[in-house]
C-alpha positions as CSV (number, residue, x, y, z in Angstrom):
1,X,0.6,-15.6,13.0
2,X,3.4,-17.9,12.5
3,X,3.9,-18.0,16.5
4,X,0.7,-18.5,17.0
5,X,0.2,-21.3,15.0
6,X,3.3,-23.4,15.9
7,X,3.0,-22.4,19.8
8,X,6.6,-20.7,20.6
9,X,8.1,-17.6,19.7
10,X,10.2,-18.8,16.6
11,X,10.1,-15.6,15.0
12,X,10.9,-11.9,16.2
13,X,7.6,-10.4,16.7
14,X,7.6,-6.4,16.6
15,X,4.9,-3.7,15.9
16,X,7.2,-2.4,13.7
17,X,6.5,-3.5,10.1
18,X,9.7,-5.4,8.2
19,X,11.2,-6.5,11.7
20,X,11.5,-10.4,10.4
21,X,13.9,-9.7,7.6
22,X,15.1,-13.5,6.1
23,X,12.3,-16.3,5.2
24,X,12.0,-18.7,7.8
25,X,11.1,-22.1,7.1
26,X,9.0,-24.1,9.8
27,X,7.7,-27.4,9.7
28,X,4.0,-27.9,11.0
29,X,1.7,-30.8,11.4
30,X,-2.0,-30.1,11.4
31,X,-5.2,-32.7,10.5
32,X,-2.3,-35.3,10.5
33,X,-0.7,-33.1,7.4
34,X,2.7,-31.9,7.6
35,X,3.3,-28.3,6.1
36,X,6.4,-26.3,5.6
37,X,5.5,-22.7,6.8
38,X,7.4,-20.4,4.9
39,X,7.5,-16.6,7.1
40,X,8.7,-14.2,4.5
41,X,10.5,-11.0,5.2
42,X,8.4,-8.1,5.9
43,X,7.4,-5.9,3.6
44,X,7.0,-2.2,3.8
45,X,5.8,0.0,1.2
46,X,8.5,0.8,-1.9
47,X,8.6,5.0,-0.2
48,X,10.1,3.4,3.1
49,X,12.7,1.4,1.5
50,X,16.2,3.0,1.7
51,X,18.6,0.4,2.8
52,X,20.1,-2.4,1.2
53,X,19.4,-4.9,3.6
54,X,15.6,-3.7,3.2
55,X,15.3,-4.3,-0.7
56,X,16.8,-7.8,-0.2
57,X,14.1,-8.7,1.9
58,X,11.5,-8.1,-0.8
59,X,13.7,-10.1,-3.2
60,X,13.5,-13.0,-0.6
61,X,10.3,-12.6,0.1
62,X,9.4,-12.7,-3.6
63,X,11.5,-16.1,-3.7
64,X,9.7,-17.2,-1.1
65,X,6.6,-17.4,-3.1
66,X,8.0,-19.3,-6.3
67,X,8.7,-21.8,-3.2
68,X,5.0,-22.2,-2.2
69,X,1.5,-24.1,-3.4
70,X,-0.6,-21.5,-1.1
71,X,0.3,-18.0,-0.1
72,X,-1.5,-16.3,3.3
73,X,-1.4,-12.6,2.1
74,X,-1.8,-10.7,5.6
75,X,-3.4,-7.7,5.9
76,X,-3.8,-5.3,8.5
77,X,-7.4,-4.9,9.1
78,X,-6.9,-1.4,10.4
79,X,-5.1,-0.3,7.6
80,X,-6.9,-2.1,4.4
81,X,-5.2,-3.4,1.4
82,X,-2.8,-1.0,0.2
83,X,-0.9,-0.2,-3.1
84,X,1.9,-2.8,-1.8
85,X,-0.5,-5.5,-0.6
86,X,-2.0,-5.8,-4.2
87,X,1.3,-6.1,-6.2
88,X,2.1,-8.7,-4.2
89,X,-1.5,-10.0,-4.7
90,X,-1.0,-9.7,-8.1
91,X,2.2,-11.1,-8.7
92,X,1.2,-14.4,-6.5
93,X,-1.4,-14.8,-9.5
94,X,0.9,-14.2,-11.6
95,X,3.1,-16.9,-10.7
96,X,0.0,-19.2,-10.8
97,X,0.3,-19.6,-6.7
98,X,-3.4,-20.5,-4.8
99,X,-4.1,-17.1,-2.3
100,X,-5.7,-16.8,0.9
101,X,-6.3,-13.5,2.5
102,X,-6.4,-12.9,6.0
103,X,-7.5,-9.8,7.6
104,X,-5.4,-9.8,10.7
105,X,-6.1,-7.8,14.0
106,X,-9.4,-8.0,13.4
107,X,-9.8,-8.1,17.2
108,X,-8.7,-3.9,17.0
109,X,-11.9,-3.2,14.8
110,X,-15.1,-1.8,16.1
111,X,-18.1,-4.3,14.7
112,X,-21.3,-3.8,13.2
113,X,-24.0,-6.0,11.9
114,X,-22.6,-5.7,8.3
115,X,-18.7,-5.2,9.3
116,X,-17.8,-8.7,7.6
117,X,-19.5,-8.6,4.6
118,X,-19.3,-5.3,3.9
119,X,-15.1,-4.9,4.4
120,X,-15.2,-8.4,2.1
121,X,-17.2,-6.5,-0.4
122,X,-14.5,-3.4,-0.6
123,X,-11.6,-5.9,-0.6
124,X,-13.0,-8.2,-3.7
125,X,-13.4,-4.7,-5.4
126,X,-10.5,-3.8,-4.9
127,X,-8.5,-7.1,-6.2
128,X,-10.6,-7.4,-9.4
129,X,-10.8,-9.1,-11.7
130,X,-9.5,-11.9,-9.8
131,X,-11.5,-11.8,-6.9
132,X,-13.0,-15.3,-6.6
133,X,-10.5,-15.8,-2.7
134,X,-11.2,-17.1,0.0
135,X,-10.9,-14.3,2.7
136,X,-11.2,-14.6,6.8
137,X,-11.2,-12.6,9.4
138,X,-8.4,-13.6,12.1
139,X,-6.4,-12.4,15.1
140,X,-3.0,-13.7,15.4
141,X,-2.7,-12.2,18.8
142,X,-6.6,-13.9,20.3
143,X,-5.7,-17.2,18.1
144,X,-8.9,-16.9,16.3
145,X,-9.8,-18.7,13.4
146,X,-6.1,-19.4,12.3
147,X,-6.2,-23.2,12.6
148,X,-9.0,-22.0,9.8
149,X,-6.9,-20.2,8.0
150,X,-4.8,-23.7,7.4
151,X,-7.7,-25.4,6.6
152,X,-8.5,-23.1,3.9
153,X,-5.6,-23.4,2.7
154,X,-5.6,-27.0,2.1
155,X,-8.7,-26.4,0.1
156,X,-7.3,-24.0,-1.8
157,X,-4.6,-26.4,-2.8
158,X,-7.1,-29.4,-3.5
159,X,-9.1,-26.9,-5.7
160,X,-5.2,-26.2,-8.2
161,X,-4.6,-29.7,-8.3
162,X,-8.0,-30.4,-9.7
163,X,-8.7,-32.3,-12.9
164,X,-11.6,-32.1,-15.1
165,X,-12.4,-35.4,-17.8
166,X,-12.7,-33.8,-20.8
167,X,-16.1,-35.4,-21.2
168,X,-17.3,-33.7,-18.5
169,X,-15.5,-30.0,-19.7
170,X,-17.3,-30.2,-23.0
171,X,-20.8,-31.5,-21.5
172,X,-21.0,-28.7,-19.3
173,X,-18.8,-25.6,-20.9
174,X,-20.7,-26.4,-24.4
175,X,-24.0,-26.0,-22.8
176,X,-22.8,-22.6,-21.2
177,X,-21.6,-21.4,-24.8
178,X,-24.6,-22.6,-26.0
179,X,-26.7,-20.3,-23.4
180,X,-24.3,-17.1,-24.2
181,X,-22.8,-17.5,-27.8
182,X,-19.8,-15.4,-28.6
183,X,-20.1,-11.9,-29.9
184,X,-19.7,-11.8,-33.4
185,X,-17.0,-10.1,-34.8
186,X,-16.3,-8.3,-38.2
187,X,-19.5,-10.3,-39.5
188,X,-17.6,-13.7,-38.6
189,X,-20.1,-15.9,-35.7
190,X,-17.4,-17.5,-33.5
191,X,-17.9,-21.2,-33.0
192,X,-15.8,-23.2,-30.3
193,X,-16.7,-26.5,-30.7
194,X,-14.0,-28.1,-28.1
195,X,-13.1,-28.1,-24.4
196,X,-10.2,-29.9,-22.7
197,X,-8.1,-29.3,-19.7
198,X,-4.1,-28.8,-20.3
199,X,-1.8,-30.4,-17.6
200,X,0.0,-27.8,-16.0
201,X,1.0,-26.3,-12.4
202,X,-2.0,-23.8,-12.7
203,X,-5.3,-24.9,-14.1
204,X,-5.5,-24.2,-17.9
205,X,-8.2,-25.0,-20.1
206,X,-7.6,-25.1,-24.4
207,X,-11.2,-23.7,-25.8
208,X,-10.7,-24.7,-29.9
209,X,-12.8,-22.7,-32.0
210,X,-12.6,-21.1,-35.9
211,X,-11.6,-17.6,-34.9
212,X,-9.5,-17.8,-32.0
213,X,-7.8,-14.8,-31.8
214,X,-11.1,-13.1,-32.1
215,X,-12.7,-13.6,-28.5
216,X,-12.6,-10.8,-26.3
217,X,-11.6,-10.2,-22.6
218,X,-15.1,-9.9,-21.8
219,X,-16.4,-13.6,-22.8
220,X,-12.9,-15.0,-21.9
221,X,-14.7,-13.2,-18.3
222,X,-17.6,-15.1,-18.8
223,X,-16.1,-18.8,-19.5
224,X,-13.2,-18.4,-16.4
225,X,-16.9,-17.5,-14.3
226,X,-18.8,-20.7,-15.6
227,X,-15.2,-22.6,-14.8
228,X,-15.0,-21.7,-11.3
229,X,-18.8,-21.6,-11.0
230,X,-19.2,-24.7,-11.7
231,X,-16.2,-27.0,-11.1
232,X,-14.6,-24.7,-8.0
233,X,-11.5,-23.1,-8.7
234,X,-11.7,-20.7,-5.4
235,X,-8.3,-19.2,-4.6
236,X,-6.8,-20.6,-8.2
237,X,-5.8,-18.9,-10.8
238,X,-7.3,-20.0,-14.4
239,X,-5.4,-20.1,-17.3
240,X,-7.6,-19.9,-20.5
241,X,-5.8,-20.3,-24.1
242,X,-7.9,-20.2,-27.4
243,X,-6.7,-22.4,-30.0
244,X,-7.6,-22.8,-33.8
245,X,-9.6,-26.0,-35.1
């Protein structure tokens, strides 16, 4: 991918998974933007990792990532997302990173009307809950749709440095509460009467309310899906904290 985006063979290219074994760091200009491309070691699954020089390339790879503002997770369309793919899905989110997937070689895979949406459909399922990504379907070998893929990824980094006025957080959050209270718990109506964003690398959001250790995972759900609904947080993370007032 990396080659095929910068034009020249900068990297060693193998079939062979885990052939590029350091991070390599390559400057880039597209849509007069200039990008450092960071091409992380390969990674093979943890059962195929018996030498040394192997299990520092995951470390790299790893520090790679606290490097980046966007990370291209690329898959293998033939294979699917696998056990390893989605630890390293996870821990992207984790560390609060944006994340684009690419389904690579899709070039190798036999089509039908409903190929596309229908291999999306498994992939979100299997990345949930956080499956609100932006995912395309490339070939790194055909060159398609990887000037795409870079474009993406800027949005995805416009959408985690957006800011929210707190006005406009409480006119439309409040009105979402408003239309889906909180459960109540142990006989106690939970009330959050007060919205604002908090300034930090990942988008976070500070809901005040009277019983704030009493909201559950399924209505913390519900106010990330009005978030990203309605402001567009595609490819972010969201932080939500719940604070007493």
């Amino acid at each position: 991918l990396l080659n095929a985006l910068i034009g020249q063979e900068r990297t060693i290219v193998s079939e062979i998974a885990g052939t590029t074994r350091d991070t390599i760091h390559t400057h880039y200009n597209l849509f007069n933007k200039e990008f450092i491309l960071i091409d992380t070691a390969g990674i093979r699954r943890k059962s195929k990792v018996h030498e040394d020089l192997e299990f520092y390339s995951v470390i790299r790879a790893i520090k790679a990532m606290d490097e980046a503002d966007v990370c291209l997770l690329v898959l293998d369309a033939v294979k699917g997302i696998g056990a390893q793919d989605l630890n390293i899905f996870s821990l992207a989110a984790t560390k609060g990173k944006g994340i684009v997937l690419l389904v690579n070689k899709w070039d190798l895979m036999e089509k039908e009307t409903n190929s596309v949406r229908d291999y999306e459909k498994q992939l979100k399922d299997r990345i949930a809950p956080f499956s609100d990504v932006p995912i395309l379907f490339i070939s790194a070998k055909e060159k398609t749709r990887i000037h795409k893929a870079i474009e993406v990824c800027l949005e995805v980094y416009e959408n985690k440095q957006r800011k929210i006025s707190t006005s406009e957080l409480n006119e439309t959050m409040l009105k979402a509460i408003e239309s889906f209270h909180p459960p109540v718990v142990r006989g106690h109506p939970i009330k959050i009467k007060y919205v604002t964003q908090i300034h930090t690398h990942v988008p976070s959001f500070a809901f005040f309310c009277n019983f704030p250790d009493d909201v559950k995972q399924p209505y913390k759900n519900y106010l990330e899906n009005q978030l990203r609904e309605k402001f567009n947080f595609k490819g972010v993370p969201v932080r939500l904290f719940f604070r007493k007032k």
